[in-house]
N, C-alpha and C positions, 0 to 999 in steps of 0.2 A: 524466616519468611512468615508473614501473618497470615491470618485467616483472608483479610479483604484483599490482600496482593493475589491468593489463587483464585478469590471467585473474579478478580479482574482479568485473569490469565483466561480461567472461562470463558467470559465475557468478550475477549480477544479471538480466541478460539471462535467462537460465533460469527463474529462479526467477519474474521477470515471465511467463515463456510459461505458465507453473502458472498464475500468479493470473488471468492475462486469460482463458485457455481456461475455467478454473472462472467465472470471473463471465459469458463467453458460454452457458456451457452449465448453470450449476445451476441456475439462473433457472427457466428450461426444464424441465429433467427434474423439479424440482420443482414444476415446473407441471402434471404429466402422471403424477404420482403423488401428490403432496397430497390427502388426504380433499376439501380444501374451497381454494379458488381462493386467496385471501389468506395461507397458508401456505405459497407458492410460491416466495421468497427465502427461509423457513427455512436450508436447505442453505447459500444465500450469508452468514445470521449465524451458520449453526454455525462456520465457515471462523475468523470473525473472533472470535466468545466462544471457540472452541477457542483463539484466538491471545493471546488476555486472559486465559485462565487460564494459561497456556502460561509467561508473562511472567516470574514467579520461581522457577522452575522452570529453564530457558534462563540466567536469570542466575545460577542457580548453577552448571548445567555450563560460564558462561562462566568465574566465578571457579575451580573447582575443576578444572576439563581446559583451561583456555583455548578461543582462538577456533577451533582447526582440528576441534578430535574434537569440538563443541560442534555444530560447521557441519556434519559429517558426522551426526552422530546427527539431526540433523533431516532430513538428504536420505535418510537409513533410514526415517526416519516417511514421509515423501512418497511414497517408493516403498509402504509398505504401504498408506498409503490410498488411494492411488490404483488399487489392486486394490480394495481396498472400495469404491472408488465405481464401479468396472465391475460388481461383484458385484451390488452393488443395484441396476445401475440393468438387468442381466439377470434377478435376482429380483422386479422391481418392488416393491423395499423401502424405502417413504418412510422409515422408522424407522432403518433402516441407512446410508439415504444421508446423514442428519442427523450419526448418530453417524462418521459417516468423515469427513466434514467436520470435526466437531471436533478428532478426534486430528491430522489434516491441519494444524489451528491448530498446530501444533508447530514443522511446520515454519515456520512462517506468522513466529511471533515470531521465531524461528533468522533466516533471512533477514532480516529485519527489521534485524539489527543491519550487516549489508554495510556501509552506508552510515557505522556509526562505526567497526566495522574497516579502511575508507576512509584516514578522517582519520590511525589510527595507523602505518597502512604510509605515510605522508607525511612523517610526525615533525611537524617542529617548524612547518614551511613550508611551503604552497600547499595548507593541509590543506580550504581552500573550493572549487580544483580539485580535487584527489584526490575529494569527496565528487561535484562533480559527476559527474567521468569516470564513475567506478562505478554513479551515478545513470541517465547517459547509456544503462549496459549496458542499460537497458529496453528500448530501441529494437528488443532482438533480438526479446523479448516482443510490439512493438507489430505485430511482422511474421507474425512464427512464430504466436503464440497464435490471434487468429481462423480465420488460414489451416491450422490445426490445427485446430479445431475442426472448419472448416468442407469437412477433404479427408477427415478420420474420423469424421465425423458416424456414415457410414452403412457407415463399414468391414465391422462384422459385422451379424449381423440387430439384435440391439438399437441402439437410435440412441441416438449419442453413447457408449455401452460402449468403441469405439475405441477415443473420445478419449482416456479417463480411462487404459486400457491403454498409451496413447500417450505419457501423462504419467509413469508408471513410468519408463519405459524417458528420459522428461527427466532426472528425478532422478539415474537412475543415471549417468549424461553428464554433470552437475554432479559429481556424488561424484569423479570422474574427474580435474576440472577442478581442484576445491578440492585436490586430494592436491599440487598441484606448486604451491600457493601457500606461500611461508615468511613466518609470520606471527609478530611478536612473542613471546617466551616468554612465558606466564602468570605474575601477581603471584605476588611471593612471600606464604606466610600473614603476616609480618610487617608488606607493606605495606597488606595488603586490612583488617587490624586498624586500619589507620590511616585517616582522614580524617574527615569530620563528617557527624553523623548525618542519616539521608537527612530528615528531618524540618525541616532546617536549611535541606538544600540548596532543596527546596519550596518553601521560603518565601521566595527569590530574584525578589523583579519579572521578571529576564531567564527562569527557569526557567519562570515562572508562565505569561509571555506566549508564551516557544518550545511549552510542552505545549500551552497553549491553540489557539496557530494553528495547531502539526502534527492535534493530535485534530479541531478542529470544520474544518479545510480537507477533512484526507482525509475526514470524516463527509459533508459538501458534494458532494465528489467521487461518495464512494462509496451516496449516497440518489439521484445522479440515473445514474449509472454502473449500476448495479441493475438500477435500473428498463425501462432502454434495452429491453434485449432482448424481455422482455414487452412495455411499451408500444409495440415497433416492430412485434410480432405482433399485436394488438391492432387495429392504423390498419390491416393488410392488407399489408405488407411482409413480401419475402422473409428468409430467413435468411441469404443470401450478404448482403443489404441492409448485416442487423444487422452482417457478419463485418466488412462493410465501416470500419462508422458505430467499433465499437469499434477497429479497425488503426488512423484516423486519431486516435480520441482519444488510443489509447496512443504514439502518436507526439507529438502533443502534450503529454505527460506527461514525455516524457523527450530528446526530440531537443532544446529549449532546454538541454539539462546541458549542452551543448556551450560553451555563452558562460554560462551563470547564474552559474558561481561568478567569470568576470571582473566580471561586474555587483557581486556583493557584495562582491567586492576594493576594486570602486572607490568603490561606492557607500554600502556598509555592509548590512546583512540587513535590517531595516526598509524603507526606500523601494520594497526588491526585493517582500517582502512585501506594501506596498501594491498594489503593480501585480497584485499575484496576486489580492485581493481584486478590484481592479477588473475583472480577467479573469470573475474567476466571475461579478460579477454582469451583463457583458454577457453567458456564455452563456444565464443565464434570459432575458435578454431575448429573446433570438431564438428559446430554446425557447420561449415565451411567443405568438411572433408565427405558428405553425404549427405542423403533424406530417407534412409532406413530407421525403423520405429528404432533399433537399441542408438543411433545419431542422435537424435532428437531426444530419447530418455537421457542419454551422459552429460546432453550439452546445458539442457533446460535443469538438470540436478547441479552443475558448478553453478548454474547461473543464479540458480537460487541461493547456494552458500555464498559467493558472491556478496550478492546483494543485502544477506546478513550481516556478511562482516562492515561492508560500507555503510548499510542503515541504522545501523544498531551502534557502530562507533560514531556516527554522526548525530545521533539522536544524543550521546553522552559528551562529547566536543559541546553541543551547542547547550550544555546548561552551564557553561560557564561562562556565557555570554549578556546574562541577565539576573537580577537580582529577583528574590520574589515577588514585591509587587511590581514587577515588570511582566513578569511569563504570558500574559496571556494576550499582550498585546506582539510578544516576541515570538510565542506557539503560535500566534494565524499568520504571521506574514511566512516562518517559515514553512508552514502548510500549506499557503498560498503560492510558494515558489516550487513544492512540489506537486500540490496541481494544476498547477501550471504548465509545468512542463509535461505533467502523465497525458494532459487533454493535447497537447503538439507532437506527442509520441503516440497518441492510439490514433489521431487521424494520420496518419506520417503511416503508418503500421496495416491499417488496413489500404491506404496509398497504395504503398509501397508494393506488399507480397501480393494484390491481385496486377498490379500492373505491369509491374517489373521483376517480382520473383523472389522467393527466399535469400538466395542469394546474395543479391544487391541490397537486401534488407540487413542482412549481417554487415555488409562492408560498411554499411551508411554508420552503423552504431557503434564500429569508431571513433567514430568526431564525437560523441558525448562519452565515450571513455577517454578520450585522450583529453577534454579538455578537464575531467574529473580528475586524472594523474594530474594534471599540470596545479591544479589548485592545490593538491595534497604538496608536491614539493613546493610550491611557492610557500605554504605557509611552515611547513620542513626548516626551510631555509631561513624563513626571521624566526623560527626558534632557535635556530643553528647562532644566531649573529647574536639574538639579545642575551644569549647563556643563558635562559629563564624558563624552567620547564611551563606547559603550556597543560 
């Protein structure tokens, strides 16, 4: 493993301390300036429609500047909105906090792609570790973010203003970081004129089943991941509870990168996949079974390895879906299908647990895990019939 794969796993790490700190704390602040109670994950789906709009956009400063000035223009966005969500949340401006979440989706899709500029600082070989390792960098996030959250909650008089103060100055500490990465030169115009229309690529079983289980896993993820924090205010638990309950899930989101990609070396991305499926739906079951703080720690830690095994084998399924001067028109649409669905699951999430109740929130995230199983064996099954490993 190179030098620039661990400062990208850095770089990962960071960009996890953003996302966890923001899903600890939007929840919240949007709970405490929302008109009306069920508006209170808005903030957490601006983040991710700002990251769905964001998609072609990103793909074209990836083709036209490459990955480095692409990766940094997004840690420029991060840092401004991350002033705009101090502002508002000292203004008490639901309106402003929404719209800063969005442009924040900038960075949101930017990051997003780490994990394929992974594979290409690997080349040709060990491109299932390279994405682990970089995947792994979350771990810094699973540390840093709550315990961020929750040492700047109350830094200055507004609560939580710290944080978002706290997360600028992340950014700029990435910006830092990505400058001493040497990443691949961008295509030439000659070869990004080349390869098959993205229309084509779509219609691949392997693409169809990678977008499917990346979008509806992290949608899984991120409808009961939402909810945590409200719902753990809610039962009567503290906020350190909450800082707690989300540090081990983001550890379980990212400390298996350590071995996943030997798992799909050996195993293939499928089988890995299933196990991810079967993770998520033991942790409904345990959420299922109570709303005591160690429920809520065991259920939100499967959910996060879970959602490992699913994202991390789907992130490796789907590069065999496209040629190189394809990826980057085939990396936005399936980022766009995963924010897609994160922004239908954080308003579905904050819906859901202020209206109807933890509970009913677990039963509902079913129906995007079973339709997740059903894509893994369907495409199982035309392996099974064409004899051609996949």
């Amino acid at each position: 493993m190179n030098k620039n794969l661990w400062l990208l796993a850095a770089a990962q790490g960071l960009f996890l301390t953003n996302n966890v700190t923001f899903i600890a704390i939007n929840g919240l602040v949007g709970l405490a300036l929302a008109p009306v109670g069920w508006m209170a994950t808005l903030p957490v789906m601006g983040y991710v429609l700002g990251g769905a709009l964001s998609t072609q956009p990103v793909a074209y400063t990836q083709m036209r500047f490459g990955r480095k000035v692409s990766f940094q223009m997004g840690l420029g966005v991060a840092v401004l909105s991350a002033l705009l969500c101090a502002w508002a949340a000292f203004d008490r401006n639901f309106d402003l906090l929404c719209l800063a979440t969005v442009v924040a989706g900038y960075y949101n899709a930017n990051a997003q792609l780490y994990r394929f500029a992974a594979a290409e600082l690997a080349g040709t070989t060990g491109q299932e570790k390279a994405v682990s390792l970089v995947m792994a960098g979350g771990l810094l996030g699973a540390v840093a973010g709550p315990n961020l959250a929750a040492s700047t909650r109350d830094l200055i008089a507004t609560p939580f203003a710290g944080a978002y103060l706290a997360l600028a100055g992340v950014a700029l500490l990435s910006m830092v970081i990505l400058s001493a990465i040497h990443f691949p030169p961008p295509p030439t115009k000659k070869a990004l004129a080349g390869g098959r229309p993205l229309s084509v690529i779509m219609r691949q079983p392997i693409f169809i089943v990678a977008a499917a289980c990346s979008a509806l896993g992290y949608g899984v993820m991120n409808l009961l991941m939402a909810a945590t924090p409200i719902a753990m205010q809610q039962c009567g638990l503290p906020f350190s509870a909450t800082a707690l309950v989300l540090e081990w899930h983001v550890i379980g989101m990212f400390a298996p990168s350590f071995f996943t990609g030997h798992l799909i070396k050996r195993f293939g991305p499928l089988p890995v996949m299933a196990v991810g499926v079967v993770l998520n739906l033991l942790c409904i079951v345990v959420a299922l079974s109570g709303v005591e703080l160690h429920q809520f720690l065991t259920g939100l830690f499967l959910l996060g390895i879970g959602w490992n095994f699913l994202f991390t084998g789907a992130t490796t399924l789907s590069l065999q879906a496209y040629a190189p001067e394809e990826k980057d028109r085939a990396q936005g649409a399936l980022n766009f299908c995963v924010f897609a669905t994160l922004a239908l699951s954080s308003f579905a999430s904050g819906l859901l647990v202020t209206t109807q109740g933890w509970t009913l929130l677990n039963y509902g995230s079913l129906v995007p895990l079973a339709l997740t199983a059903a894509a893994l064996l369907w495409l199982m099954q035309r392996q099974r019939l064409s004899a051609r490993p996949i």
